[in-house]
Rosetta silent file (secondary structure, phi, psi, omega in degrees, C-alpha in Angstrom):
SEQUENCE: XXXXXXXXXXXXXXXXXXXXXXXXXXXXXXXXXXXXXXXXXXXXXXXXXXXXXXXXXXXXXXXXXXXXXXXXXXXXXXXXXXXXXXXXXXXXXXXXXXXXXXXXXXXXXXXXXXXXXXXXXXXXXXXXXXXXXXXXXXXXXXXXXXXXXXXXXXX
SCORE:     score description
SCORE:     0.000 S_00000001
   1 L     0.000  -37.808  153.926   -1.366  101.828   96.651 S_00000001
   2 H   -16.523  -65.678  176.683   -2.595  105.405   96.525 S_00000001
   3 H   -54.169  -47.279  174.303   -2.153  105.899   99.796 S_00000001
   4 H   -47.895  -54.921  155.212    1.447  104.774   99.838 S_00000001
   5 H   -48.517  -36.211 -177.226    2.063  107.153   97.179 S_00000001
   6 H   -70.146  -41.917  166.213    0.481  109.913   98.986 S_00000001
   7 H   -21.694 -101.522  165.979    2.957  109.079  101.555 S_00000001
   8 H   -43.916  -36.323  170.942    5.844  109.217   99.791 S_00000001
   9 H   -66.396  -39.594 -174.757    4.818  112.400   98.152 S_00000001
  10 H   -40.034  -51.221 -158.087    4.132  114.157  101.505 S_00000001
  11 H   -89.980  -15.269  170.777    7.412  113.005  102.905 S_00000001
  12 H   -74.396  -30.818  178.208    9.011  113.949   99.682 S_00000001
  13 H   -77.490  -52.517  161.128    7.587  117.662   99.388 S_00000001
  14 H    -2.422  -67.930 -144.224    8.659  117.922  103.234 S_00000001
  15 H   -95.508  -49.144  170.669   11.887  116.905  102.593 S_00000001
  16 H   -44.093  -73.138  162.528   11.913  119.687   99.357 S_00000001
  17 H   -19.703  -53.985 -167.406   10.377  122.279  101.590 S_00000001
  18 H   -95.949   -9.849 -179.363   13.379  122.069  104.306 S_00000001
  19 H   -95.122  -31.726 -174.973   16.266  121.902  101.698 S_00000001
  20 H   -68.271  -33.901  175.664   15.147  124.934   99.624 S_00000001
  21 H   -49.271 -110.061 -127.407   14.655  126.736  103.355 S_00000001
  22 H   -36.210  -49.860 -154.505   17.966  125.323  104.021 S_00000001
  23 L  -107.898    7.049  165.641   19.743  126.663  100.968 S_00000001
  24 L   -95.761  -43.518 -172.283   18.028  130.179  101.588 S_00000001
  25 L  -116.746  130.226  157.393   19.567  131.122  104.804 S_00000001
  26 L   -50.357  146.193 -173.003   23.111  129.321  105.654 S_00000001
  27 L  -128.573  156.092 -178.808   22.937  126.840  108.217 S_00000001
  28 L   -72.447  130.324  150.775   25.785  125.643  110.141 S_00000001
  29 L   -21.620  117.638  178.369   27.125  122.461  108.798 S_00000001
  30 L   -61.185  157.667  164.290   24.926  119.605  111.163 S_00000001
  31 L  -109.173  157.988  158.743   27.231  117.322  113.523 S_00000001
  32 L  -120.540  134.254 -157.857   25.765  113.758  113.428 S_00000001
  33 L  -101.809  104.251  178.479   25.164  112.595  117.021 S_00000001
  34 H   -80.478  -24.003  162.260   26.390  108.963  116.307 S_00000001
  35 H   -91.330   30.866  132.266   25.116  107.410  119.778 S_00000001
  36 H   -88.085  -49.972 -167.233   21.479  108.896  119.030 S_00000001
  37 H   -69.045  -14.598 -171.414   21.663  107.528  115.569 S_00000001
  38 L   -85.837  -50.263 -177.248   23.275  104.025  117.045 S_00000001
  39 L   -53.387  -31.181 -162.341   20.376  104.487  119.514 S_00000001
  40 L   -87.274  -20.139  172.161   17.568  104.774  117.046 S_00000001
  41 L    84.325   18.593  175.283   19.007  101.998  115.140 S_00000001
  42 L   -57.383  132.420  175.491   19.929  104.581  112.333 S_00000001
  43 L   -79.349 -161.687  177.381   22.141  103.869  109.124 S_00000001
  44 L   -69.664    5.776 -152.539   24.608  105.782  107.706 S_00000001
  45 L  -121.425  -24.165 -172.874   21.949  107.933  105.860 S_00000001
  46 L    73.254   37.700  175.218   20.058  108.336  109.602 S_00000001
  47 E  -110.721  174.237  172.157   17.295  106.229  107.862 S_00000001
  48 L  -161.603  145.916  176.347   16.127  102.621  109.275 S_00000001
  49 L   -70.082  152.273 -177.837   13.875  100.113  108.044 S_00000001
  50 L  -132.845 -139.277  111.947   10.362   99.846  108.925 S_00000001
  51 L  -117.343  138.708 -167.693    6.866   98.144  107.902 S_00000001
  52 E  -135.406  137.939 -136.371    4.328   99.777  107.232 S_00000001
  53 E  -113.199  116.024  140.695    0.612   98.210  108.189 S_00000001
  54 E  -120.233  146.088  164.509   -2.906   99.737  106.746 S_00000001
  55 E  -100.214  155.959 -167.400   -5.291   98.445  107.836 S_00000001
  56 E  -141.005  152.541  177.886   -9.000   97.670  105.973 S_00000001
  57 E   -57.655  116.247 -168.393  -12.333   96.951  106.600 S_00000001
  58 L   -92.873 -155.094 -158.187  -12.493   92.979  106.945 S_00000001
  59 L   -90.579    3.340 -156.467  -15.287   90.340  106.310 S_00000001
  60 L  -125.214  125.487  171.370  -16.402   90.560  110.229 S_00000001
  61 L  -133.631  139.733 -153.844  -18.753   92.634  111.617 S_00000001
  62 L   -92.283  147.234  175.591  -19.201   92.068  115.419 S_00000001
  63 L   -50.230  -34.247 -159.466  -23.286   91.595  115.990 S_00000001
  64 L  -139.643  166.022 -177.677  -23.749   93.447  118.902 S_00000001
  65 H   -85.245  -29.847  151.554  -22.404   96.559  120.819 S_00000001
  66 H    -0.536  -68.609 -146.193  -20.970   94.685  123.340 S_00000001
  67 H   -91.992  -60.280  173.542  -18.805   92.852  121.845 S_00000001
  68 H   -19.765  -44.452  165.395  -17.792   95.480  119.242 S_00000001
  69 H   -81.498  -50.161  156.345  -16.711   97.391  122.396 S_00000001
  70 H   -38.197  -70.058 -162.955  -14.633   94.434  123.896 S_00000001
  71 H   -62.984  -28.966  161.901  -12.827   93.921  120.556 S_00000001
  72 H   -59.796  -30.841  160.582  -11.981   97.611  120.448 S_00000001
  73 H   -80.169  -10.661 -178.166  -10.877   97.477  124.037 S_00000001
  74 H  -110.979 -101.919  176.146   -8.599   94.950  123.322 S_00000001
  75 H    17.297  -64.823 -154.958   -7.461   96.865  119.953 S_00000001
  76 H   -96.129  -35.590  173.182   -6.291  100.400  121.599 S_00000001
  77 H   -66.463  -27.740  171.580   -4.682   98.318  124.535 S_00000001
  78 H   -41.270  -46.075 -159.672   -2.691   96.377  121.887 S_00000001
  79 H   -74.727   -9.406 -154.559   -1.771   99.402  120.125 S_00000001
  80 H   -81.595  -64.240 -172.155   -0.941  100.664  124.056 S_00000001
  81 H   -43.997  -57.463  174.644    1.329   97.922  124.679 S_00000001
  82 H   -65.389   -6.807  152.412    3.091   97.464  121.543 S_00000001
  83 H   -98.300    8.829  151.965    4.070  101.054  121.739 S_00000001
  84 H   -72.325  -25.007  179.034    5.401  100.860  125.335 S_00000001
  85 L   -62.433  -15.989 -164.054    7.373   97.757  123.696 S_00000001
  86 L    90.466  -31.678  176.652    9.242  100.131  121.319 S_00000001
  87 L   -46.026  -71.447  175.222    7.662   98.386  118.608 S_00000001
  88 E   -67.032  131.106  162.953    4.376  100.086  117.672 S_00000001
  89 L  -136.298    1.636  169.285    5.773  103.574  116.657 S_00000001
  90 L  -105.798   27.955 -124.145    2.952  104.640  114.969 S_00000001
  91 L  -141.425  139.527  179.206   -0.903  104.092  114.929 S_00000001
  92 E  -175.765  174.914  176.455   -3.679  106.605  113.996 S_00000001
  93 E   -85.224  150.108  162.504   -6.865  106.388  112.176 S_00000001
  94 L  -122.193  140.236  176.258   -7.639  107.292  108.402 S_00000001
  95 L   -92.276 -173.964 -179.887  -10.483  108.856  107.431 S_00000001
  96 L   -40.224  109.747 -163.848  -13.772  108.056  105.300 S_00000001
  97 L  -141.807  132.231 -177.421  -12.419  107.081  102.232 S_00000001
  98 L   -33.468    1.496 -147.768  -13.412  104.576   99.153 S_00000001
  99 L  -129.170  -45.285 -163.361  -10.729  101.900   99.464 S_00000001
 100 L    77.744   24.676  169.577  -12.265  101.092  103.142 S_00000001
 101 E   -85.978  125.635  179.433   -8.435  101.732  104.746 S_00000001
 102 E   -98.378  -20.045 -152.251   -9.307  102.345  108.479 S_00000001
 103 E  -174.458  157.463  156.258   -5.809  102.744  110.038 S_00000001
 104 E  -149.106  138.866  176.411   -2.312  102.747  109.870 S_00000001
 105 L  -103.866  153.025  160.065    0.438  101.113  112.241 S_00000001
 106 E  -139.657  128.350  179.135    4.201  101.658  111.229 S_00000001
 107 E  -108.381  143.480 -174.072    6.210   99.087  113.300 S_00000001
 108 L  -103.122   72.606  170.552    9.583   99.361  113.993 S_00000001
 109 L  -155.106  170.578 -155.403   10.925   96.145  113.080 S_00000001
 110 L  -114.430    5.728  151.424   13.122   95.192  109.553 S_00000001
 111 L  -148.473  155.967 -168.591   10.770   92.468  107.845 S_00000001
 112 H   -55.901  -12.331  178.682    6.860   91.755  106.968 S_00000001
 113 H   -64.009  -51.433 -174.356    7.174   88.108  108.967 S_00000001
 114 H   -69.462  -17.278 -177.825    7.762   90.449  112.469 S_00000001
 115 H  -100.029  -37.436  157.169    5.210   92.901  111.753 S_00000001
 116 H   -58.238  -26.710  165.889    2.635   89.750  111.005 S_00000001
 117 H   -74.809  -58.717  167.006    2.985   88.594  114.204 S_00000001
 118 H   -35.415  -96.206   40.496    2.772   91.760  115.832 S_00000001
 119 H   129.762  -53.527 -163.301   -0.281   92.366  113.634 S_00000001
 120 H   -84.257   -4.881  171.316   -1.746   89.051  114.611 S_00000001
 121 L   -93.052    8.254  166.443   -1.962   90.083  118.363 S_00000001
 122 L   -63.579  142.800 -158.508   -4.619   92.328  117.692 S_00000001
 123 L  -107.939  -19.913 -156.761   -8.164   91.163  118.768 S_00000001
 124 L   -81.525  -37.221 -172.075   -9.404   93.516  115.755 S_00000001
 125 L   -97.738 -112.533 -159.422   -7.369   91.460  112.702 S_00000001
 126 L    -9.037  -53.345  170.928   -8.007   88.063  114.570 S_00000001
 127 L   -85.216   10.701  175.667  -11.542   88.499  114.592 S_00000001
 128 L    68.863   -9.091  156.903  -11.412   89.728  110.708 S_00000001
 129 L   -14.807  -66.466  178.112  -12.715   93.415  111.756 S_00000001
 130 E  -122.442  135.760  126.378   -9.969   94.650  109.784 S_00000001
 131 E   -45.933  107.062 -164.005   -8.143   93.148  107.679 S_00000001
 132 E  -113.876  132.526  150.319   -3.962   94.345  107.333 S_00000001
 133 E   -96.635  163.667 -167.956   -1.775   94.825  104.335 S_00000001
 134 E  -108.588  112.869  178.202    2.024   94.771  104.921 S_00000001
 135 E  -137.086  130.881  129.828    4.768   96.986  102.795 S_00000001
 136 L   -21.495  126.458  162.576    8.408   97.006  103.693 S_00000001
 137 L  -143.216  152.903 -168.731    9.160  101.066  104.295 S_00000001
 138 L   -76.459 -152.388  141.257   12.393  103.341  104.594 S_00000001
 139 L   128.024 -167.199 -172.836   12.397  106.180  106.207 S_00000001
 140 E  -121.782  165.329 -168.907   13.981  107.963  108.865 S_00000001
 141 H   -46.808  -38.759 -169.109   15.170  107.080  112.174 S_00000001
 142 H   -55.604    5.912  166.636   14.015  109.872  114.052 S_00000001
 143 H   -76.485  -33.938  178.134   10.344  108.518  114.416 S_00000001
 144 H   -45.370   -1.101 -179.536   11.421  106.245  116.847 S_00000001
 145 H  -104.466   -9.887  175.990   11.406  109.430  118.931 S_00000001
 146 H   -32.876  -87.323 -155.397    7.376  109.508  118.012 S_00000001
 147 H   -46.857  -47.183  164.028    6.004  107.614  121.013 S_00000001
 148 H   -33.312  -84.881 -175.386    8.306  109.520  123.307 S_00000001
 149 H   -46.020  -65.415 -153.557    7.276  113.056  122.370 S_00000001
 150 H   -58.278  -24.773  149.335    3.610  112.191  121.715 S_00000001
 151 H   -21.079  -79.569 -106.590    3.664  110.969  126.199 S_00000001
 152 H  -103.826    9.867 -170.265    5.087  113.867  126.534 S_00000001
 153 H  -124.644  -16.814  176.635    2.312  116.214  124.413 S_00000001
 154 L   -57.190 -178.673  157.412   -0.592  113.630  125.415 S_00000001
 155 L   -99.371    0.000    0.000   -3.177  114.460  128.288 S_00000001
């Protein structure tokens, strides 16, 4: 739950951070580009819903390196696919930390049943490697431009 919070503070101090800029030097009054925000699946606020996944260390530890490498090969192509689907818009690592949270996905779908299935194609959470919690999350549309840029900044 930390973590969540940690979040939210980040994105809140952010969000602080660009309106006090904002209110030091005038800025032009923004247009809102209503077919990007229609694209993005944006509300009136240019927010959209989302779910947001950590993942934890589960009860399964694979025996051998083998197979530990096969379920991990199956893992990062998961994460490959569901963000060519549009889906995945999100996925990174967390680091060593006391709570045993390994990862986090944010999926771009609007309730925790679609993000369990997604979730459940994983070879890593099938085989109880990790374990995933689920939270409903706000936030705004414009990550949905995430996978896009990060192509276009990847090697």
């Amino acid at each position: 739950m930390r973590l969540i919070a940690g979040i939210a503070l980040t994105l809140a101090l952010a969000a602080c951070a660009h309106a006090s800029a904002a209110n030091q030097t005038p800025q032009p009054a923004a247009t809102r580009d209503a077919a990007l925000a229609e694209r993005l699946g944006a509300d009136e606020r240019g927010m959209r819903q989302y779910v947001l996944v950590i993942l934890r260390t589960g009860p399964y530890t694979p025996p051998t390196p083998e197979e530990r490498s096969t379920l991990f090969a199956g893992h990062f192509a998961n994460i490959q696919r569901l963000a060519d689907e549009g889906k995945l818009i999100i996925a990174g690592p967390i680091g060593q930390n006391e709570r045993q949270y390994r990862g986090v996905f944010v999926f771009a779908v609007a309730t925790i049943e679609e993000a369990q299935a997604l979730v459940a194609t994983d070879p890593t959470v099938a085989a109880g490697v990790f374990v995933a919690e689920l939270y409903p999350w706000y936030g705004s549309a414009a990550l949905m431009e995430t996978p896009d840029i990060h192509r276009r900044i990847a090697p």
